[in-house]
N, C-alpha and C positions, 0 to 999 in steps of 0.2 A: 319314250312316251310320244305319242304322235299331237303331233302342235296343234290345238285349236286355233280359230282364227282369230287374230289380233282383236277384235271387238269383244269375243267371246271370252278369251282370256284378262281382259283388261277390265271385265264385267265381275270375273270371279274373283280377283286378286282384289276387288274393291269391297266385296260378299264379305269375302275372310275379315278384312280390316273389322268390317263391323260386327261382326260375329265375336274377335279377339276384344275389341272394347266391349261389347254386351256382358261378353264371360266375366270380364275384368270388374265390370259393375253389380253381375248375378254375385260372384265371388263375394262381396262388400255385403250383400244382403242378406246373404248367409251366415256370414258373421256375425250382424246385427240381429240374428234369429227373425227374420222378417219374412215370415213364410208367404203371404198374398202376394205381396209382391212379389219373393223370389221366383212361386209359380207365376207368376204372368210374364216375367221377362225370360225365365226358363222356354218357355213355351214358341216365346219370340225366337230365341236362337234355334229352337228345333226347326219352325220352316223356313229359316235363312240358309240354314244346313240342307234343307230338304228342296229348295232352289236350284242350289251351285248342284246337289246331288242328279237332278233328274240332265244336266248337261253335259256334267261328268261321266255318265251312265251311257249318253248316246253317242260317244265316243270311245275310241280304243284307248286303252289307261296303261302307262308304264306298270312295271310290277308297281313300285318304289309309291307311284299317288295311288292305286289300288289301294295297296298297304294302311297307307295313312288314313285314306276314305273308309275303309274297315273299322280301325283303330277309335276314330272319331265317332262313328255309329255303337262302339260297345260301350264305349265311353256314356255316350248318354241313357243309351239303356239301363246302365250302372245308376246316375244321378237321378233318372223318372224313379227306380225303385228305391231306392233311398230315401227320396221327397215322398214317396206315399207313406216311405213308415216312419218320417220325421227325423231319419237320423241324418241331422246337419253335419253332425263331424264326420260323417261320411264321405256327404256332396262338397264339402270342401274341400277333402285329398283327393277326391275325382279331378275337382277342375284344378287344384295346383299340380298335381304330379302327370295326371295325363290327360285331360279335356286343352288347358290353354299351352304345351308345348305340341301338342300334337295339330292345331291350328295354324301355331305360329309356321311348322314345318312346312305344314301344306301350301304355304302362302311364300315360302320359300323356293317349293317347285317351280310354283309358278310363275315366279317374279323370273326366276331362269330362263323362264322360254318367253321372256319381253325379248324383243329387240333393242338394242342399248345403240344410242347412236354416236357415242362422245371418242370412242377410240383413243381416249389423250389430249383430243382436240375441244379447244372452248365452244359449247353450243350457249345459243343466243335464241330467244324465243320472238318471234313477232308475237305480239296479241293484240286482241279485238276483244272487245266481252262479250257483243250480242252474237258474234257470226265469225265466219273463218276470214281474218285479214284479204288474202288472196279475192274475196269478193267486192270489199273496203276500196283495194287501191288498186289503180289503174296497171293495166299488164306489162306496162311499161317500167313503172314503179318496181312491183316484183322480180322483174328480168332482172333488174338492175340490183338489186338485195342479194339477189342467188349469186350474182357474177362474183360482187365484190366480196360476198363471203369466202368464194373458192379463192379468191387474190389473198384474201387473208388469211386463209386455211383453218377457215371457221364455219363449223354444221348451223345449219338457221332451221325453226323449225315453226310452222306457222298455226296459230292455234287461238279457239276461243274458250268462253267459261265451262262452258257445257265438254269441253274436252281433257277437264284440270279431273285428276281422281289424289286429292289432298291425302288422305293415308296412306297410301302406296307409292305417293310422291312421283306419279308417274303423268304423262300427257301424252292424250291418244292424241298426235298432231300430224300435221299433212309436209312431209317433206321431198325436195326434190332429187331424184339418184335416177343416173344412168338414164337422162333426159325423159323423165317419167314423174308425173307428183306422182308418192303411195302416201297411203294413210299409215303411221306406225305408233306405238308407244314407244318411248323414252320417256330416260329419265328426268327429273329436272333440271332447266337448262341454268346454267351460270350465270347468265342477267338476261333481262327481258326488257324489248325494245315495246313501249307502248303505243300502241298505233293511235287509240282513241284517247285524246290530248285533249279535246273540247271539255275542260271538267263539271260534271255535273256536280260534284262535291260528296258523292255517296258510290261508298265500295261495299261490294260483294261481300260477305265472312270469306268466301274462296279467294278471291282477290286480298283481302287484308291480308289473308295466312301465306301465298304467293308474295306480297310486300314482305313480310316479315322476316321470308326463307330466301329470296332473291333479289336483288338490286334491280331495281327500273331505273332506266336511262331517263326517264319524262315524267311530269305530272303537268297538269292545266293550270290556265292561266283562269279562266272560270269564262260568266260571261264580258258585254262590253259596255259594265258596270263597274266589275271588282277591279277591272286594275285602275282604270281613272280614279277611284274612290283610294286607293294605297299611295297613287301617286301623289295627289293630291295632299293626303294625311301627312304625308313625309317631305312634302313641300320640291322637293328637287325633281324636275322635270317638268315641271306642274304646268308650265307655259307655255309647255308643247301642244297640249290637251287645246281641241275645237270645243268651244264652251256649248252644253246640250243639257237636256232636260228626260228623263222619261213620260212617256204618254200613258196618262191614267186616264183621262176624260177630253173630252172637247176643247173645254178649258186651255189645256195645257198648248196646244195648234194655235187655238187663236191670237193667246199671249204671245205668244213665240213671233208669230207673223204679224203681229200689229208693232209688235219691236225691230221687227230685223229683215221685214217683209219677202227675205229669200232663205229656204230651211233645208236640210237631208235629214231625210227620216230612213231610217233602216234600222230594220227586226235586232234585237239584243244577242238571239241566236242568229248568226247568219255567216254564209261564204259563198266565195266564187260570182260576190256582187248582185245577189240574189233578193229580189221585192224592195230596193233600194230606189227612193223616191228623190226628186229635185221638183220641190214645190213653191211658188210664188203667187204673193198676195199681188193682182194686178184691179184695182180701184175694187169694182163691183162684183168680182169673179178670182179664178184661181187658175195656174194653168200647172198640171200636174206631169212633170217627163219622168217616164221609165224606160229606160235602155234609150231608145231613138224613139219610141215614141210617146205623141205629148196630147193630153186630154184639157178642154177649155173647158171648166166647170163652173155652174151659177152658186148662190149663196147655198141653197137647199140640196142640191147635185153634191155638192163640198163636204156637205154636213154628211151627208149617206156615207159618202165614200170615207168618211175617219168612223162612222160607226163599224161600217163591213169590214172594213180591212185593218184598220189601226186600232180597234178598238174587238177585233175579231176575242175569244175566247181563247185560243191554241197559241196565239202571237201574243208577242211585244215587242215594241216597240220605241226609239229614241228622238230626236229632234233637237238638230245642232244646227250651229252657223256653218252656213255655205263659204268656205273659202276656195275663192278665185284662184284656179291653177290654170294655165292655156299657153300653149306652146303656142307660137310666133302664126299659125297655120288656124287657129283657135280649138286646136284638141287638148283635154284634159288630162291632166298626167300627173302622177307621182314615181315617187323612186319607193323601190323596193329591195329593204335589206335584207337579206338573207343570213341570216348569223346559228352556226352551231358549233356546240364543243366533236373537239376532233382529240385524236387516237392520243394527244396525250393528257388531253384531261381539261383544254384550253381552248377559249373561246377563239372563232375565228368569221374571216368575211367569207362563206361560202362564195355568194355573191350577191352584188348590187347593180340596178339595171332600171333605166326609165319604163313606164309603161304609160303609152300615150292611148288615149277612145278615138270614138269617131267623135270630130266635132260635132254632132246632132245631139251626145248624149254627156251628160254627166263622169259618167264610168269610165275608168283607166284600165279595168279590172283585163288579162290578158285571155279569161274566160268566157270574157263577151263580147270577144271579136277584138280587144286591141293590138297592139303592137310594140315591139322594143329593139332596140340598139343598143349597143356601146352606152357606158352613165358619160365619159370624157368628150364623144361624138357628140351626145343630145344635149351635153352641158355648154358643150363652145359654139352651138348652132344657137341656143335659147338664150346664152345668156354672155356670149361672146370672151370680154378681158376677165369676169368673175370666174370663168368655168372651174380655173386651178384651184381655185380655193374654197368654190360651195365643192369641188369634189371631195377636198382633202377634209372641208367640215362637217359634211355628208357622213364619209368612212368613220371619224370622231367620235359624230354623235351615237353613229349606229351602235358601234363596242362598248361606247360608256353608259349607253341607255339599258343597253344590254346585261354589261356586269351589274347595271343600279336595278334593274326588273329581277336580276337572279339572288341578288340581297333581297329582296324583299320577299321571293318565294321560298324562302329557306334553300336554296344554291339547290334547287331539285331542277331545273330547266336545262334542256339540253338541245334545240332547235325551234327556232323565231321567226317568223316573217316580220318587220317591223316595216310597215308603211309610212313613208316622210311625204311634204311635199312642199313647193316652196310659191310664196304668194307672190301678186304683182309685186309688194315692197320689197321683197326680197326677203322675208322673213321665213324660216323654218317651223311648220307646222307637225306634228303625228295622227295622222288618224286613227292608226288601231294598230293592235301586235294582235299577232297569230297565229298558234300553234300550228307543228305539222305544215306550214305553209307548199304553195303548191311549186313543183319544179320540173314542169312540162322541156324546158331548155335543157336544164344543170341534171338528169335524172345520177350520172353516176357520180357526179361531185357529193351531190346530198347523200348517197348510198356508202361512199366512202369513209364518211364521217360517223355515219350512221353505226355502223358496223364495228369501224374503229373507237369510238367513244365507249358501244358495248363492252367491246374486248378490253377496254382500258378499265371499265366498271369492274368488269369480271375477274378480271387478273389483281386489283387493287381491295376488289370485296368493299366499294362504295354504294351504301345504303343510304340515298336521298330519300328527306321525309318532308312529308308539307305538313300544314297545319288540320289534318283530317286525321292524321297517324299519330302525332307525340302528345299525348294529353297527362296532364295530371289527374291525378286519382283520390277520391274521396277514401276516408278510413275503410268504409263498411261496403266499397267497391262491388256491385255483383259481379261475382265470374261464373259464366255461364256452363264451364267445363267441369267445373267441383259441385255444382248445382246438382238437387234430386230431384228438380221442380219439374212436372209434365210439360209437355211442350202444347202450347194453346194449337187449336187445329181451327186453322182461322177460314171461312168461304174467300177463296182469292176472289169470286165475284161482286163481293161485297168491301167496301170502302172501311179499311181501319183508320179509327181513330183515336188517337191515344192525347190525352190530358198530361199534360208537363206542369206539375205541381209542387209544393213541399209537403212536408209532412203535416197528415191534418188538417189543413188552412182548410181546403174547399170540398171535406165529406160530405156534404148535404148536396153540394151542387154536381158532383160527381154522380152519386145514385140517381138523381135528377137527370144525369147526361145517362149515365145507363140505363134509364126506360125510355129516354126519348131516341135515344138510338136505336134499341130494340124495336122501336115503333118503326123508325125509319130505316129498317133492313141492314144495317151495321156495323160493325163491330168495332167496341169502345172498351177503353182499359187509361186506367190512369196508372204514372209512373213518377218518380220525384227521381233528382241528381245520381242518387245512389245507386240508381237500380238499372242502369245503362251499362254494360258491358263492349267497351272499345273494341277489342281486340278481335269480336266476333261481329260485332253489329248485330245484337241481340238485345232485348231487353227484359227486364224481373216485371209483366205489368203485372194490374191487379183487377180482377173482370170480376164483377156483382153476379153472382149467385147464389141462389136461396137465400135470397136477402143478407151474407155475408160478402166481405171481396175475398176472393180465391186469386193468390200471386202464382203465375204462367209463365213459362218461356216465349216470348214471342220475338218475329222482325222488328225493325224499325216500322212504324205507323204509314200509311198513306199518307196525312195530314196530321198536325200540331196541334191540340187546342193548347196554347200557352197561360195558360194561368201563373205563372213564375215569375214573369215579365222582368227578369234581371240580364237582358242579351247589354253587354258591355261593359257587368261588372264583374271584375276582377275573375276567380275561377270557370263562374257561369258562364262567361264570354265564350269559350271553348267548347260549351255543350251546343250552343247555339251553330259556330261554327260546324262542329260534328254534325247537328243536322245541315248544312248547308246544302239545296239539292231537295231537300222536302218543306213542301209548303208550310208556314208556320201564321195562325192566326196573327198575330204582329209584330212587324218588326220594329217598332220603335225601342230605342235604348229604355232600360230598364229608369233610371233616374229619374226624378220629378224633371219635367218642362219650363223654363222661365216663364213666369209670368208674363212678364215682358216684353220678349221673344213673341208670345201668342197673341198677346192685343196690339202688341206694332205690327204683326203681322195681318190682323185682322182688320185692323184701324188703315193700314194700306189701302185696303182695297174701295174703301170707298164704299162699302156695300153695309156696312154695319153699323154706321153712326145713333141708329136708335135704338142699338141693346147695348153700344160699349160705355161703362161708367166713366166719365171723366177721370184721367190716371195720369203720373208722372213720374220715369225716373228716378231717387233721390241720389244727389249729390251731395246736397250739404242743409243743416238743419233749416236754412232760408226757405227751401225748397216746400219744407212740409208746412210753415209758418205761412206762406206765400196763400198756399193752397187752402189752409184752416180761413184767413181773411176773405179767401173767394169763396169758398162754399159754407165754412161755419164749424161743420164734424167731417172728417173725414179717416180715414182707414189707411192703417200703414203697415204692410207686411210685406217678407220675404220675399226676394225676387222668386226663391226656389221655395219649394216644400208646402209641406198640405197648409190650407188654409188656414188653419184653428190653429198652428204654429208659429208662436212671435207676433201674430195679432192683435196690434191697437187698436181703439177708438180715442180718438181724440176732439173732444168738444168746446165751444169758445162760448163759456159762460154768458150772462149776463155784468156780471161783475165784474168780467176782466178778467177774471182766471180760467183756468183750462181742467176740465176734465177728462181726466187719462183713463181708459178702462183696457183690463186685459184679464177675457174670462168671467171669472165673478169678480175680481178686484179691483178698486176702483181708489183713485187717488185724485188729489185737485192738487194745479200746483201755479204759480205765479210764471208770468211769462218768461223769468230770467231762469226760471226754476224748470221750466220744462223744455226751454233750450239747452241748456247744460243735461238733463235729464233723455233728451233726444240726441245729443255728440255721442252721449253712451254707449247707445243703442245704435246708430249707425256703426262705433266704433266695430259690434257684433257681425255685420255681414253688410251684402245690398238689398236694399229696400225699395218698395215705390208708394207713392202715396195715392190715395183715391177718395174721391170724392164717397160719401157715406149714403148710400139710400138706404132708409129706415124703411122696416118691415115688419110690424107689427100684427099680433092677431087684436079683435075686438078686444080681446081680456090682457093685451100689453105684452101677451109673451114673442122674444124675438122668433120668427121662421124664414126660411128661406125653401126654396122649390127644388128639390134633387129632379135631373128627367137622367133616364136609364137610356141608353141607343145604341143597339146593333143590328146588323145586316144578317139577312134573315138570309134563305135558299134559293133567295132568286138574287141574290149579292144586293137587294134595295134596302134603304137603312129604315127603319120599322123603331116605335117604342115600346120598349119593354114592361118599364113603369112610370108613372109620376106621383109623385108623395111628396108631400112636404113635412118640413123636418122642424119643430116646435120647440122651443126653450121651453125651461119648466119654469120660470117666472121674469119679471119684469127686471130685475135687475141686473141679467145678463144680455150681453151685444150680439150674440151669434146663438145658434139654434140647437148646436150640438157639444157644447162646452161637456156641461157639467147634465150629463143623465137625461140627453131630451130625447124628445120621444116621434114617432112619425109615425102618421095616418092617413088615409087613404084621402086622395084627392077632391074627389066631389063631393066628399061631405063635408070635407073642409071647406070651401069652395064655398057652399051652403052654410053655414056657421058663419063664414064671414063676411059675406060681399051678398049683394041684393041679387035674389033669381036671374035679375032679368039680362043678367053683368057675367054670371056662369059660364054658358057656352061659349060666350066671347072671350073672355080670359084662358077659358083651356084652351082655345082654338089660336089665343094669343101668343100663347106658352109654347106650343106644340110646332108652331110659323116658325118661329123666334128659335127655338134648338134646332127643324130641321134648317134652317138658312146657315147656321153657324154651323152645323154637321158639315154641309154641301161645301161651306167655301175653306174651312178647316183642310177637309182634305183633299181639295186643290193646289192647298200652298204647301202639302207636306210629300213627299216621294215614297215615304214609307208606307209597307200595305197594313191597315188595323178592320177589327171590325166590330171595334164598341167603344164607347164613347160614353162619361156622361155632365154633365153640366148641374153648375146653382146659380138656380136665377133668385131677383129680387127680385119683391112688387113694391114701386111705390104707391103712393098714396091716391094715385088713379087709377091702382092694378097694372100698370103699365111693364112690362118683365123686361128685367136688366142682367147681363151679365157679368156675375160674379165673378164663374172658375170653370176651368175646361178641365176636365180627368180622364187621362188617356192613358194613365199605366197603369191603376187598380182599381177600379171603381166597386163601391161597396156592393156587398149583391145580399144582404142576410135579407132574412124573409120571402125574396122573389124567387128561388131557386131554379123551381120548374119552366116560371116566364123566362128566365134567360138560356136553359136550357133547350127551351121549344125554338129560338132563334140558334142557341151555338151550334149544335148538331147539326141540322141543313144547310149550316152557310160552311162547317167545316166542311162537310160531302161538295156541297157545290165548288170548293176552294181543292178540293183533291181533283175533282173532276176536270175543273178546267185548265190545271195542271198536267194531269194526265195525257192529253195531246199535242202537249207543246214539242215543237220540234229542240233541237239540239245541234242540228246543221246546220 
């Protein structure tokens, strides 16, 4: 047969693949007597055939693929006329005895005339997903891969997504022979070295099925949020970490520098020392250095420049204390460890080596111009009779930070740059670890390792997993491979948005999100736990047509709307994880928020003393006694859980006794009687007690003020609704116990309170949640985008705050209004997603 060219061929062998699953599924439908369908996938496989045929055709053909090309063409002749006259036991023994062997053959020629590169010898795959490695990394880097593969008598073959053909198990990749790159197929290599280590947290289906069939030497650390955050959680190393902040608003800059008035700001994505800031509050001004140069900015100048830049859409950004590193000369330096597993399996000090700046600038970084020596040289110059021993604890920390970073990524890490640095006091600082790190000096050290650590994978059949790959699995698990379900044919131009739900809970708001996405040019599908398939990164959604939901094959979403809101409880944990990498309406933990927690938080700032109700702590029954003698009634409930749970009233008669209410029931009891009666009840959990604002309608029923808030499509927070929420008689303390009912605002408004008191009250209301929205989330790092709050009015209309509701907030009746805000704020939250860098 005369060889077509490797593209050509690597095209057909891919044809056939799909052609042999089609058969393999027509075959199943014919069974089932499913005639529509079987003609429409019948149909399918003829111009898959009639494809590979017209390439086949314009080439010279062995006798042997001749043959088979023949064979396969009477074949279906045979099965078209079958299917017109309905005889399925026909079209069955077509395709088992001669349609799906006569395929598989062909697919056998051709796999013959691949090039196979392995000879015996272990092939090692570089990869990149977006593009061919060889463009990735520096030509030096590459020299260096190819040499020391030949030292180790190992084929490397360098390759990205777009060059994986998963059924035929083969990669059209770019390899080096007889001082020449070709492009070739091979077959799948032995382990694969991953180049792109910066983890976005989101793999390809081609990529998972490569994991699954090959061991990778690497996976990501994420951004340079996740490992501070692990570190920290697991406490060991914790005090190496520069204390920082994320940048969400203005806010967060100002705090930072009225504290500690010198900061380093640098993007969350970032390398090679890149947009990295050394900013100082100096009296009336700011003076801003990047690299060597330094900008003198007034208060207004200052403000611009964190909207444009730190507060840009594509970026983000952090903001930590500036530690003082300056070598004797006043340049700034850190050490840099270099640490990878080598050829036996075990971690080692590639190398470690000072990296000094120019004293103008901040940066040590060796890619903006610094410099290095010898760590023994730079250590007895800077720091004289210590040098022995910051070296030796230097080397220490590096291996043992190392082995504690590879515990905590499930032992998947196999190359580190780990930056130290050490302060005036002589203390040991980290600034960041970092994948892939750069080795402009060391190129054959690192390639050595490289190479060898693969071979050592390979030859051992070590399958490292992180936590994107090993998931538990629900009973009723979709698998998207046993599925009959069409595949949704989604407009890539158009922004997917998929609802992460349970079952039922949020039908009305769902339909509601699917027209108002339709409105807004997008495609929207809600999906619940079960219907996620891991192993493909696929999902079961359910897309609203003709007014029914129709379940579809689809990707993973551009954007989250989270309705679920259970991210770090127990199995859900992992789903949240699995999306990590796609934007998710909120990340806060799924659990109720401490009470507590929220009004000492709020009550900090100083800015809220005229909606926050006087509150306290309990410790011990003194505490709430203390509090009844200062206000009269006050309210004692649960640090944790929704309001209407474990909810007291408790009142100080006239008489000397107390009136205890919970719900509709209601008891008096004598003051020994309600001390002993309240040990009880503390015995049950933590509580805090609060002063009691009575809220009453004209006609004595209790209410309180539900406001609705979320961020609408320009990311500004908007309200959705305000309703207040009405006991159904006097004898209850709370508005929603037992059966109460809620009405529209302004006519309540009107029913209770004089005209002229109206507009001033809603506008009261509406102050009073946005101020609370605005400084709420200031104090929290997590991104959300609805919120809703219960105020009180007391007796001069005056709104007080009751409760912040940040993980479920009720939404029945408003559907559509929340809808009209979810949709454009998910699109805007994909969008400005969508540009963020990753380098």
């Amino acid at each position: 047969m005369a060889k077509l060219n490797d593209k050509k061929n690597f095209q057909i062998i891919n044809i056939i693949s799909t052609l042999i699953e089609a058969t393999d599924h027509f075959s199943k439908l014919i069974k089932q007597n499913e005639l529509n369908q079987s003609i429409h996938i019948f149909s399918a496989i003829v111009e898959g055939f009639s494809a590979i045929e017209k390439v086949l055709n314009a080439n010279q053909l062995s006798k042997e693929s001749k043959v088979e090309k023949d064979k396969i063409e009477h074949s279906l002749l045979l099965i078209a006329q079958a299917l017109e006259k309905h005889k399925m036991i026909k079209v069955s023994e077509v395709i088992q005895f001669s349609l799906e062997p006569q395929l598989k053959r062909m697919k056998k020629i051709y796999e013959e005339e691949q090039p196979v590169i392995s000879q015996g010898r272990i092939v090692v795959g570089v990869y990149y997903d977006a593009m061919s490695p060889r463009k990735v990394y520096p030509e030096e880097r590459i020299d260096a891969l190819v040499e020391e593969a030949t030292s180790q008598q190992v084929q490397v073959v360098f390759f990205c997504l777009s060059d994986v053909n998963i059924e035929a198990k083969l990669i059209n990749g770019e390899v080096f022979k007889n001082g020449n790159w070709k492009r070739e197929s091979v077959t799948f290599p032995h382990a694969i070295f991953n180049v792109n280590m910066i983890s976005r947290g989101r793999q390809s289906p081609i990529e998972r099925k490569l994991r699954s069939e090959i061991p990778f030497t690497n996976f990501g650390l994420g951004n340079k949020f996740l490992l501070p955050k692990r570190l920290v959680k697991y406490k060991k190393f914790a005090e190496l970490l520069v204390p920082f902040k994320g940048i969400t608003k203005e806010k967060v800059v100002y705090d930072f520098l009225n504290d500690n008035n010198k900061a380093v700001i640098k993007p969350i994505h970032g390398r090679q020392g890149l947009d990295i800031y050394f900013v100082e509050k100096k009296r009336n001004h700011f003076s801003i250095l990047e690299g060597k140069k330094e900008r003198i900015l007034g208060q207004q100048k200052f403000k611009e420049w964190i909207r444009n830049t730190l507060l840009q859409k594509n970026r983000k950004y952090i903001i930590q204390n500036y530690v003082e590193s300056r070598t004797h000369e006043g340049e700034p330096f850190d050490i840099r460890a270099h640490v990878q597993k080598n050829y036996e399996g075990k971690w080692q000090l590639t190398k470690i080596y000072p990296r000094a700046g120019n004293k103008k600038s901040i940066l040590s970084n060796i890619s903006r111009g610094g410099r290095t020596e010898s760590l023994d040289t730079f250590l007895k110059t800077e720091f004289g009779s210590k040098a022995e021993q910051y070296s030796k604890d230097l080397k220490e920390l590096a291996l043992d930070l190392t082995h504690h970073l590879d515990k905590l990524f499930g032992f998947a890490l196999s190359d580190l740059g780990i930056d130290l640095t050490i302060d005036q006091s002589g203390r040991f600082w980290m600034h960041e670890v970092n994948n892939g790190p750069q080795t402009k000096y060391h190129e054959k050290d690192w390639a050595k390792n490289i190479i060898g650590y693969a071979k050592y994978v390979a030859e051992n059949g070590i399958y490292s997993t992180n936590e994107f790959q090993t998931r538990r699995k629900l009973k009723d698990q979709f698998n998207s491979k046993t599925s009959e379900l069409p595949v949704a044919n989604l407009d890539k131009n158009k922004v997917a948005i998929g609802m992460l739900t349970s079952q039922g809970e949020d039908d009305k708001l769902a339909i509601a999100c699917a027209y108002v996405a339709n409105y807004e040019a997008s495609d929207f599908y809600y999906f619940r736990p079960q219907d996620i398939d891991y192993d493909t990164g696929l999902i079961r959604g359910y897309f609203y047509e003709n007014g029914e939901w129709t379940p579809k094959i689809v990707p993973y979403p551009d954007v989250i709307y989270d309705r679920l809101r259970l991210r770090g409880i127990g199995y859900y944990n992992e789903i949240y994880g699995e999306f990590e990498g796609i934007p998710i309406t909120n990340e806060f933990y799924g659990n109720s928020i401490s009470k507590l927690e929220v009004y000492d938080k709020l009550q900090e700032t100083g800015e809220l003393n005229e909606v926050i109700i006087p509150y306290q702590k309990v410790t011990r029954t003194k505490d709430i006694l203390d509090f009844i003698e200062r206000y009269e009634a006050v309210i004692v409930k649960p640090e944790v859980g929704s309001f209407a749970r474990g909810v007291h009233l408790i009142e100080k008669q006239e008489s000397g006794q107390y009136l205890v209410a919970e719900k509709d029931n209601k008891r008096v009891y004598s003051e020994l009687a309600l001390a002993k009666f309240l040990r009880k009840l503390l015995e049950e959990g933590t509580f805090l007690v609060q002063k009691y604002i009575e809220t009453r309608t004209k006609e004595g029923n209790p209410f309180d003020i539900r406001v609705h808030m979320m961020k609408n499509g320009k990311n500004e927070w908007g309200f959705v609704t305000i309703y207040p929420r009405i006991g159904l008689n006097y004898a209850t303390i709370m508005s929603m116990n037992s059966g109460g009912y809620t009405g529209k605002i302004l006519g309540f408004l009107k029913r209770n309170y004089p005209n002229e008191l109206i507009e001033k009250i809603e506008k009261d209301i509406k102050a009073a949640a946005l101020k609370v929205t605005n400084i709420f989330s200031s104090l929290y790092e997590e991104n959300f985008n609805e919120i809703a709050f219960d105020f009180a009015l007391d007796k001069n209309a005056i709104p007080y705050l009751i409760e912040v509701n940040i993980n479920k907030p009720g939404i029945t009746v408003f559907e559509f209004d929340l809808a009209r805000y979810a949709i454009p704020n998910a699109i805007h939250i994909a969008k400005q997603h969508e540009g963020m860098s990753v380098n």
